[in-house]
N, C-alpha and C positions, 0 to 999 in steps of 0.2 A: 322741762329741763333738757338741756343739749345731750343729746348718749355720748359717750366715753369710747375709746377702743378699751377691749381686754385682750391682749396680747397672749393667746394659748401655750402656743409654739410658734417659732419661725414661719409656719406655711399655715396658720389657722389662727383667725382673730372672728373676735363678736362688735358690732354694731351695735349696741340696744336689742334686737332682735335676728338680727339681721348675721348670719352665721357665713361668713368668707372663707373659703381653703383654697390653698393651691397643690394642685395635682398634677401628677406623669398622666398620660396621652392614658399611660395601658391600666392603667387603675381609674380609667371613667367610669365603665359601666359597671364593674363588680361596686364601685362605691355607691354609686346611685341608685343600684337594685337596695342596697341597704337605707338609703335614705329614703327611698320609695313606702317600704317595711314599716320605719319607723315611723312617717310623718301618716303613713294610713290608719295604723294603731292610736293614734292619740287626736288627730284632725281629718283625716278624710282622703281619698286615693287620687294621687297626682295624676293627671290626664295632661296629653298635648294632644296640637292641632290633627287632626285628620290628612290634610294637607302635608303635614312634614311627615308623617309616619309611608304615604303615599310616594315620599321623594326620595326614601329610602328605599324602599322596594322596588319602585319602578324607575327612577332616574327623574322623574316627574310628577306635576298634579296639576290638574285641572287651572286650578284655581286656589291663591294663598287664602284659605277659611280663616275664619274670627273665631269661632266653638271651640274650648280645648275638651271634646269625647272620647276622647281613644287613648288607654290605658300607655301610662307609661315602661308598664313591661313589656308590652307589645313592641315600644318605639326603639327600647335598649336591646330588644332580640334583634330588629333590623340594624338598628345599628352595628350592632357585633358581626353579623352578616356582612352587612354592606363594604367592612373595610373603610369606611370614611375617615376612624380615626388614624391608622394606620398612615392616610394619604393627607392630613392635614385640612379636610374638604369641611366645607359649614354649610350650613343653610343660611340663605339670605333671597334677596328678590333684585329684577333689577335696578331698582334705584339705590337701596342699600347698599350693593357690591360696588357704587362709583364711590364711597366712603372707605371701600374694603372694611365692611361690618357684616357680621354672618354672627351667628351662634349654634352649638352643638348640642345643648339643649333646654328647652322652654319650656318648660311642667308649670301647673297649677292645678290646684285642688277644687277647682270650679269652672265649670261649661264658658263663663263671661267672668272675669276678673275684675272688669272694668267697671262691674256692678259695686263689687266691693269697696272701689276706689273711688266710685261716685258718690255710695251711699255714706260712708267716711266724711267726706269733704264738705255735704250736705248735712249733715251730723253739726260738722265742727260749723257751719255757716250758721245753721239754726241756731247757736246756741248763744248768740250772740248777734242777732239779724242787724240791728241798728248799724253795729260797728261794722259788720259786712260791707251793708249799704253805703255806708261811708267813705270804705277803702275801694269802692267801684265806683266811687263819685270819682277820687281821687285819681285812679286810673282812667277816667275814660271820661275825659272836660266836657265833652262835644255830645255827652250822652247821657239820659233819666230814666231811673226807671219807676211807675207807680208799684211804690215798696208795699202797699198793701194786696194788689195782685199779685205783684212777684213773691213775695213771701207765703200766700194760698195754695200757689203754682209747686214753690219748692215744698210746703209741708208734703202737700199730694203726691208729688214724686219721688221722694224720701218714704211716705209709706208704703208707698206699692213697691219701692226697691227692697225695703224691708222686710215683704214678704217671701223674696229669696233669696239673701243673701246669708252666710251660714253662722254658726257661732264663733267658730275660727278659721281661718283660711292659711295657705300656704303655696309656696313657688321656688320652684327650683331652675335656675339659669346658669348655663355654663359657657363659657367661650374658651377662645385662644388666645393663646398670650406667648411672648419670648421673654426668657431668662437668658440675665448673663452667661454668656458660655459655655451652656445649656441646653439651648435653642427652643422647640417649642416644646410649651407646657399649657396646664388649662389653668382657667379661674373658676371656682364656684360661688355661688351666693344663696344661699337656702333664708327664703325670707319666712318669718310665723307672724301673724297679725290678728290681732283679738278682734275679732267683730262686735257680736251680740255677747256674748260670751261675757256672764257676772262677774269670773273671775279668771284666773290667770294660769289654771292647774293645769290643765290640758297643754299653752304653749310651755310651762313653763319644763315640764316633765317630756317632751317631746324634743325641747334644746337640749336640755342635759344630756341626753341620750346620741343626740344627734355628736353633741361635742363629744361624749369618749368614743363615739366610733370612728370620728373625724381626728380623735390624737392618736389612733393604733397608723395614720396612712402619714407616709413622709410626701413631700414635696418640693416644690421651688416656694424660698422664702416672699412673702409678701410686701410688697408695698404698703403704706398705709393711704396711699394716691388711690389704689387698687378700686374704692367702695364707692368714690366720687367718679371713678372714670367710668365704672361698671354701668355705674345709674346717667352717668352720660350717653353712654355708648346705647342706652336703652331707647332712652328719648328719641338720641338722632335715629335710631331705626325707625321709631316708630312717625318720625319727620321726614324721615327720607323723600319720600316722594312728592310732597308740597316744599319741598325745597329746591328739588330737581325743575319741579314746573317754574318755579319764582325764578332760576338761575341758571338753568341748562345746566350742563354737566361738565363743568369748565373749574370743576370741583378740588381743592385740595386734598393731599392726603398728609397725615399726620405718625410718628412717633407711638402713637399710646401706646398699641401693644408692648412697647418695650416698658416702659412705664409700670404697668402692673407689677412685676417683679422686683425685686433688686438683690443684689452680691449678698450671702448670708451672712450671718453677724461675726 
């Protein structure tokens, strides 16, 4: 069944799971220490990359890591430090920044995410292999696969991902964004996703919570564009770079930021 918005307030709506607010610059990290709290108590303790904690403190890192291990209080004390929001600054990389795509910050409640999102997908494929196999005939004319290997292949790696991925997971992402008249503001997106998890208490006691501390904080009112452009702007990040190589850097720039927002009611 398609999710619905639920319209909170003007600056804070729900996705299905999926919790959106908009926020002033100087209420990011008091509110995030608080969603840190809550999403720890009920799923487990938001961590970002080593990498970005790294670029706060010193201006740089080594190298952009994949591991999100490094507590995210640790990353909102350098932040607070750093003055980044103050100066409107994000992290990004360079291919990223020919898009002007950054983000301010990246939390998740697991080392690799990507685990989560793999073992999901493999989840929804197994449970239904034929049809799978079908829709990847469908897609790809010039290509076969032996469905009884490949389906050996996917159970096998569905259960060794299964061995660590958790009962519930959770992500917190925030960027920048312009309001009308207003100028800059952030976007949030706190996402909760049921893994292994029988049942539903955990996220479902951990949104509630999440939502009345998210209607005590005012805002710039939301878009309802806001949740498609967010999960866009995700993807191109995480494309950036095989996009720059396909096309050099002769790249457009786009509008969205203004987008996220609009005129209060």
């Amino acid at each position: 069944m398609e999710a619905k918005f639920d319209i909170i307030k003007p600056n804070l709506y729900t996705l299905g799971d999926d919790v959106y607010f908009g926020i002033d610059p100087c209420d990011v990290i008091s509110v995030s220490r608080s969603i840190d709290e809550i999403v720890k108590n009920h799923i487990g303790e938001l961590k970002v990359r080593k990498s970005n904690l790294e670029v706060l403190r010193f201006g740089k890192s080594k190298e952009e890591l994949k591991k999100y291990d490094a507590p995210l209080s640790a990353y909102l004390d350098a932040l607070d430090k750093s003055g980044w929001l103050v100066c409107g600054e994000e992290l990004t990389n360079d291919y990223a920044k020919l898009f002007e795509l950054g983000y301010v910050i990246d939390a998740e409640t697991e080392e690799q995410g990507s685990d989560v999102t793999r073992w999901i997908r493999l989840r929804k494929d197994l449970a239904e292999p034929e049809k799978t196999f079908d829709e990847w005939d469908r897609q790809f004319l010039e290509l076969r696969v032996d469905r009884q290997k490949t389906l050996e292949l996917m159970k096998k790696v569905y259960e060794e991902i299964g061995q660590r991925v958790p009962d519930n997971y959770a992500e917190l992402f925030v960027i920048d964004g312009r309001a009308p008249f207003s100028g800059r503001k952030n976007l949030g997106r706190i996402n909760l996703t049921q893994v292994k998890s029988q049942d539903r208490v955990k996220i479902e006691e951990a949104k509630s919570q999440l939502i009345e501390r998210l209607k005590q904080v005012d805002g710039p009112c939301l878009s309802l564009d806001a949740a498609s452009i967010m999960s866009q702007i995700g993807r191109l990040y995480n494309d950036a770079a095989e996009l720059v190589q396909k096309y050099g850097d002769a790249l457009p720039h786009s509008n969205w930021r203004e987008r996220l927002f609009k005129r209060d009611p």
